[in-house]
C-alpha positions as CSV (number, residue, x, y, z in Angstrom):
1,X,43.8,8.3,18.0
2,X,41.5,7.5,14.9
3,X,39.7,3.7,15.9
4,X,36.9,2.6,14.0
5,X,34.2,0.2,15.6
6,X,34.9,-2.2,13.2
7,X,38.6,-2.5,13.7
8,X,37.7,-2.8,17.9
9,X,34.9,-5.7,17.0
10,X,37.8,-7.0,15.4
11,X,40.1,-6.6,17.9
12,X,37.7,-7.8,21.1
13,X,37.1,-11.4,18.5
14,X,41.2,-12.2,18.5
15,X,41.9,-10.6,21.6
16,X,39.2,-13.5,23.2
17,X,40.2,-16.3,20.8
18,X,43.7,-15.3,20.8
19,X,44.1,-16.6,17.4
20,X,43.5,-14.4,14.0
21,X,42.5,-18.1,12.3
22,X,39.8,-18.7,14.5
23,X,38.5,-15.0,14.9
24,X,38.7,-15.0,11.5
25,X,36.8,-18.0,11.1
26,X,34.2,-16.7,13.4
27,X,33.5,-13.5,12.0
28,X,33.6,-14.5,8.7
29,X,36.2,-13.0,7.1
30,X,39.5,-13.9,5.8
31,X,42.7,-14.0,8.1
32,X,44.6,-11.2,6.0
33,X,41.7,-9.1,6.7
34,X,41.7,-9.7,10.5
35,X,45.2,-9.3,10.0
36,X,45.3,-5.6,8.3
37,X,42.6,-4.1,10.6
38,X,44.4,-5.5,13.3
39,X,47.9,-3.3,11.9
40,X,45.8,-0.5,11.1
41,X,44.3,-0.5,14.9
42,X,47.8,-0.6,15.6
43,X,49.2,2.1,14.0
44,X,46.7,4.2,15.7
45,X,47.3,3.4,18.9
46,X,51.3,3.4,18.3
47,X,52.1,0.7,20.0
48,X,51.7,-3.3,19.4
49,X,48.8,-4.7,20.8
50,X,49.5,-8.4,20.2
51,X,52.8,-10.6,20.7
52,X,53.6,-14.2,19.4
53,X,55.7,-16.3,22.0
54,X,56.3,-19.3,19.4
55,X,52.9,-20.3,18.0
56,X,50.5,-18.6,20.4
57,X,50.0,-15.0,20.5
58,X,49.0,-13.0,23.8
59,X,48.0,-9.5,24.7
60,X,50.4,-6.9,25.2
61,X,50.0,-4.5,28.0
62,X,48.7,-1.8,25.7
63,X,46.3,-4.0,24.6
64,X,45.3,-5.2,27.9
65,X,44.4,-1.9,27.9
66,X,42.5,-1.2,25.1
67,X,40.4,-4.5,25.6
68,X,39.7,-3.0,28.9
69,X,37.6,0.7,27.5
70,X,36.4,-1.4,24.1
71,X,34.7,-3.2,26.1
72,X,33.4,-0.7,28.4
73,X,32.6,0.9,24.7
74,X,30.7,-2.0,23.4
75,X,28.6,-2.3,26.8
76,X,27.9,1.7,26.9
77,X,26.6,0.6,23.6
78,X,24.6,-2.2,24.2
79,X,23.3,-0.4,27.0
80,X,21.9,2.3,25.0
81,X,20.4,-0.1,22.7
82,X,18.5,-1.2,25.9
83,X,17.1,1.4,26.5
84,X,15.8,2.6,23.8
85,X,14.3,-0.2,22.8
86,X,12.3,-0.5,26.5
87,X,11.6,2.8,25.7
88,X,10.1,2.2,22.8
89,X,7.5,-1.0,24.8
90,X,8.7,-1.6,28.5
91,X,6.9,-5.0,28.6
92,X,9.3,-6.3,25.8
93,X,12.7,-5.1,27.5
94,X,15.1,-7.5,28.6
95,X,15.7,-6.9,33.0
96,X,19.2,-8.4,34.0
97,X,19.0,-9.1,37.7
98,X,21.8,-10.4,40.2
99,X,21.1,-11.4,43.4
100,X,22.7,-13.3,46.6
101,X,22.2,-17.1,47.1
102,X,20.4,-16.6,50.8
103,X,17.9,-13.8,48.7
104,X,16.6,-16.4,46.5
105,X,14.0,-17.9,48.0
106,X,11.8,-14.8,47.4
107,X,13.7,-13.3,44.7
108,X,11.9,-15.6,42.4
109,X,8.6,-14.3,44.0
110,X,9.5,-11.0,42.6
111,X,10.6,-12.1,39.5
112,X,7.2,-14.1,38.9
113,X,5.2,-11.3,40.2
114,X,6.9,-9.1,38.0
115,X,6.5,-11.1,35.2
116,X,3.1,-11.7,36.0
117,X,2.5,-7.8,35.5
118,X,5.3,-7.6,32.3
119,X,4.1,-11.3,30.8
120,X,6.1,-10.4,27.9
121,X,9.7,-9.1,29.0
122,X,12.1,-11.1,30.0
123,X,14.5,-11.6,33.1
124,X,17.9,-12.9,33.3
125,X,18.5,-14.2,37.1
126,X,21.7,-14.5,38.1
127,X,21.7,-16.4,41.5
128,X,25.3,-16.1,43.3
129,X,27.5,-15.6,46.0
130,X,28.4,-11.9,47.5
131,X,32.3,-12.4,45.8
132,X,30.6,-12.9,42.6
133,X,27.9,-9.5,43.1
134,X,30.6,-7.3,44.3
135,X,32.4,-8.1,40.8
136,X,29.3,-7.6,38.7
137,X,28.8,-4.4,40.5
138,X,32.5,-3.3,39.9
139,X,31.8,-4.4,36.2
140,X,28.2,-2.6,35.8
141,X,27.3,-6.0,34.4
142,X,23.8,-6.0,36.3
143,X,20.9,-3.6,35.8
144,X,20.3,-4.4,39.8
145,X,21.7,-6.3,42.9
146,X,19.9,-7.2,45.6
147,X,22.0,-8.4,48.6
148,X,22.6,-7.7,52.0
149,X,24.4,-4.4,53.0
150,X,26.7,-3.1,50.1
151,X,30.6,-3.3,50.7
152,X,31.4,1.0,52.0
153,X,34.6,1.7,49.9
154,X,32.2,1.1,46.5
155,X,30.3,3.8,44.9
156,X,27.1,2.4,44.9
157,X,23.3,3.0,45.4
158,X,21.8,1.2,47.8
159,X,18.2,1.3,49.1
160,X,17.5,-1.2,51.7
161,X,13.7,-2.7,51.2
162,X,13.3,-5.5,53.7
163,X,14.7,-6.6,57.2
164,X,17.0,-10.1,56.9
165,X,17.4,-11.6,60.2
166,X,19.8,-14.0,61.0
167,X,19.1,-16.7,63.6
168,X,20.9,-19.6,64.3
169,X,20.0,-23.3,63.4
170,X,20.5,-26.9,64.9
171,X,18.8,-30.3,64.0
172,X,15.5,-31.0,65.7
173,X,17.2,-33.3,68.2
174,X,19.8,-31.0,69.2
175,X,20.3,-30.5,72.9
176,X,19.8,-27.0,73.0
177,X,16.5,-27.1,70.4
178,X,13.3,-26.1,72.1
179,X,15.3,-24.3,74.9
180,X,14.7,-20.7,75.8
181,X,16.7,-17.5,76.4
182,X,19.7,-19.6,75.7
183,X,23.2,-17.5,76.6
184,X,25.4,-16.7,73.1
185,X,28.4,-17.6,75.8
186,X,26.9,-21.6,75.2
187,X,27.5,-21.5,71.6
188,X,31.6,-21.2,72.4
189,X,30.8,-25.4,73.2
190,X,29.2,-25.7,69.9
191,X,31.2,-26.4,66.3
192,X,29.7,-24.3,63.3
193,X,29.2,-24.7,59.7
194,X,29.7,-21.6,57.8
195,X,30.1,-20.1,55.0
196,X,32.8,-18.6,52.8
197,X,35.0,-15.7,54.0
198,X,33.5,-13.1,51.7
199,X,29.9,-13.8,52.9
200,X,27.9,-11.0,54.2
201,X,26.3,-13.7,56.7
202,X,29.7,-15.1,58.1
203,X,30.9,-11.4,58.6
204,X,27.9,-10.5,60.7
205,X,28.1,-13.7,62.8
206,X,31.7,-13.3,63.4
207,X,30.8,-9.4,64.5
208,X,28.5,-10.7,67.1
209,X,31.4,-13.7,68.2
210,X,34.0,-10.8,68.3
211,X,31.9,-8.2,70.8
212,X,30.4,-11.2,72.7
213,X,33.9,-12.7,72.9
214,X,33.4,-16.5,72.0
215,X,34.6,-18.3,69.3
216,X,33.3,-21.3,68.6
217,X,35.3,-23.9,66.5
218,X,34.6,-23.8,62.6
219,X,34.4,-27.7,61.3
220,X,32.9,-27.3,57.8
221,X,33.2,-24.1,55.7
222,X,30.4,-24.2,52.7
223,X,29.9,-21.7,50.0
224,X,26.5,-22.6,49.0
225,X,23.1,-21.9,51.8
226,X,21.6,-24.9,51.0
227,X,24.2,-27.4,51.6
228,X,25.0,-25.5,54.5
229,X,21.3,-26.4,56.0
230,X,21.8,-30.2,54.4
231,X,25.0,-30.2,57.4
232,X,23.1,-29.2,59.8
233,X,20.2,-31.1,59.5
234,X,22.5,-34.1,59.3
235,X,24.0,-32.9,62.9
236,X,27.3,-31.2,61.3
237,X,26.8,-28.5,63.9
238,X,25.1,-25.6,64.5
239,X,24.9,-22.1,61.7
240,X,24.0,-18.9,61.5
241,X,22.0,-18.7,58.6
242,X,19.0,-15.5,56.8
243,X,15.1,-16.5,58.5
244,X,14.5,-15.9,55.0
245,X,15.6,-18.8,53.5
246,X,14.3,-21.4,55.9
247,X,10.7,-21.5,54.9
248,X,10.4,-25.2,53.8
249,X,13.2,-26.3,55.9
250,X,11.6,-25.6,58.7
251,X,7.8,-26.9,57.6
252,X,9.6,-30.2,57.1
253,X,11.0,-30.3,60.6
254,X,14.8,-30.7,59.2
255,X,16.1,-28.0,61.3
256,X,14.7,-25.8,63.8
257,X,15.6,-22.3,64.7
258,X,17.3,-21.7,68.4
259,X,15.7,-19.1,71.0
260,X,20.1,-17.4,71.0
261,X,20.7,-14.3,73.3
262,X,21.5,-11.5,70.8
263,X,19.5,-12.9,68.0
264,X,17.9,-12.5,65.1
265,X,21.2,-10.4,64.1
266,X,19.2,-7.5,62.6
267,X,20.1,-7.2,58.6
268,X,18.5,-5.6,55.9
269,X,18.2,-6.8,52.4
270,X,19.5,-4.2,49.6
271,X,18.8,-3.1,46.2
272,X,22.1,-2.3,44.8
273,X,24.0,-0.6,41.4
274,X,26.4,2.1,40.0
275,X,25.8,5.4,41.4
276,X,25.4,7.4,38.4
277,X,24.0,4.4,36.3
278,X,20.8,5.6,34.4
279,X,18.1,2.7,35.3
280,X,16.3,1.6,32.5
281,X,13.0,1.8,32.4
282,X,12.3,-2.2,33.1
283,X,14.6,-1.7,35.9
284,X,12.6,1.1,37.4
285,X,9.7,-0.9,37.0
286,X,11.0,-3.6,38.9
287,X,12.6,-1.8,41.2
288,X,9.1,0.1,42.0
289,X,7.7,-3.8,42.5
290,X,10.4,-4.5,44.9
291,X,9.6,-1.9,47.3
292,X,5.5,-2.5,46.6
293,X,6.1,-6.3,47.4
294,X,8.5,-6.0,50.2
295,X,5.7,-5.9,53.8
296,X,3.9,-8.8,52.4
297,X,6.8,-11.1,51.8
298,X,8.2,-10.1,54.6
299,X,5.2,-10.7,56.4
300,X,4.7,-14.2,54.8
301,X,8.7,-15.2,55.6
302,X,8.5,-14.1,59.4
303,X,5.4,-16.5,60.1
């Protein structure tokens, strides 16, 4: 198969318009010539890439296909443009970080501190859930992750660099807030709000609930941390929620932390990618922040 990069820049413009008029119009060119490159790409391959069902054309399998390694092309590509461009002045590279919703309280503290030291790269922060992570990871769209524990059946890197604890959380004038050595068995009385399915945090808790055997009644399921603490403080119920995240919650008095048999739930927080991916040397630098960072914000989250 003879492909030219030009014919599968081509091909990636209608493929995501799904229109030769408007790729054409957005690559500048006319719509026979999108048309012709788009036959010749075809002829390579031997088999139709596109198909029109009345006015609209869609992919064909075969091209699902091919859009599938041009990208993977275009980003190997990209990629190597990265690098050597950080290798050519680290402090100008461009650092695209992921990480999960309950790590960002001091994620941006590394980011700054990073930035701080490298005043003239830049970071791209991607602040998400674990559904979304475990996609960019599948996708090698990130240059790092940081989460909590990386799903087994991936291929993946991970290097933990800070304890998480979970502990649960009630409104100040909950019955059981100021109490001590409280029995997990009490929480079976007590609804919860959660979060989604897919969270790393639910998952843990409902470990605990499954060897403790109690299972307290779900009333709200929340896919964002902060909302999640904006129910409890307004006495939705109790949740199990990262000590990391609870700084200012719990210097404002909105929610306090309960004293739960079996808890903190001890976690670790992760620095995750592609086995096999070569870091670039922004990355490396960050990651080597990361782990020099680590005891004191873990220090300064605990107190």
């Amino acid at each position: 198969m003879h492909v030219t990069f030009r014919q599968l820049a081509i091909f990636n413009v209608v493929a995501e318009k799904l229109s030769f008029t408007e790729a054409a119009n957005t690559l500048h060119l006319t719509q026979p010539a999108v048309s012709v490159q788009i036959k010749r790409l075809e002829d390579s391959v031997g088999l139709p890439l596109f198909e029109q069902l009345g006015k609209k054309i869609f992919l064909t399998a075969a091209g699902k296909e091919l859009l599938h390694y041009s990208r993977n092309i275009f980003r190997e590509l990209d990629e190597a443009g990265d690098m050597f461009s950080q290798m050519q002045d680290i402090s100008r590279g461009t650092l695209s970080v992921s990480v999960a919703t309950t790590a960002s309280s001091f994620a941006t503290r590394m980011v700054s501190a990073f930035l701080k030291r490298y005043p003239e790269a830049t970071v791209k922060l991607d602040v998400t859930n674990r559904g979304t992570l475990i996609r960019q990871l599948e996708n090698n769209e990130k240059d790092i992750v940081i989460m909590g524990k990386p799903p087994e059946h991936m291929d993946l890197v991970g290097e933990a660099f800070m304890k998480n604890p979970l502990v649960v959380i009630a409104p100040p004038d909950h019955p059981l807030a100021g109490k001590k050595q409280i029995s997990i068995s009490t929480l079976q009385y007590e609804p919860f709000v959660v979060r989604e399915p897919a969270s790393g945090t639910r998952a843990a808790m409902e470990r605990l609930f499954g060897w403790c055997r109690i299972s307290p009644a779900i009333h709200v399921e929340i896919a964002d941390n902060e909302a999640i603490k904006e129910a409890v403080a307004a006495g939705l119920g109790l949740s199990v929620v990262s000590r990391h995240t609870l700084e200012l919650d719990l210097q404002a008095g909105r929610v306090v932390t309960l004293d739960v048999e079996h808890f903190p739930i001890a976690r670790n927080w992760y620095l995750a990618y592609r086995r096999g991916k070569r870091l670039s040397p922004i990355a490396l630098a960050f990651k080597a922040l990361v782990f020099e960072q680590a005891p004191r914000l873990a220090k300064l989250l605990s107190s």
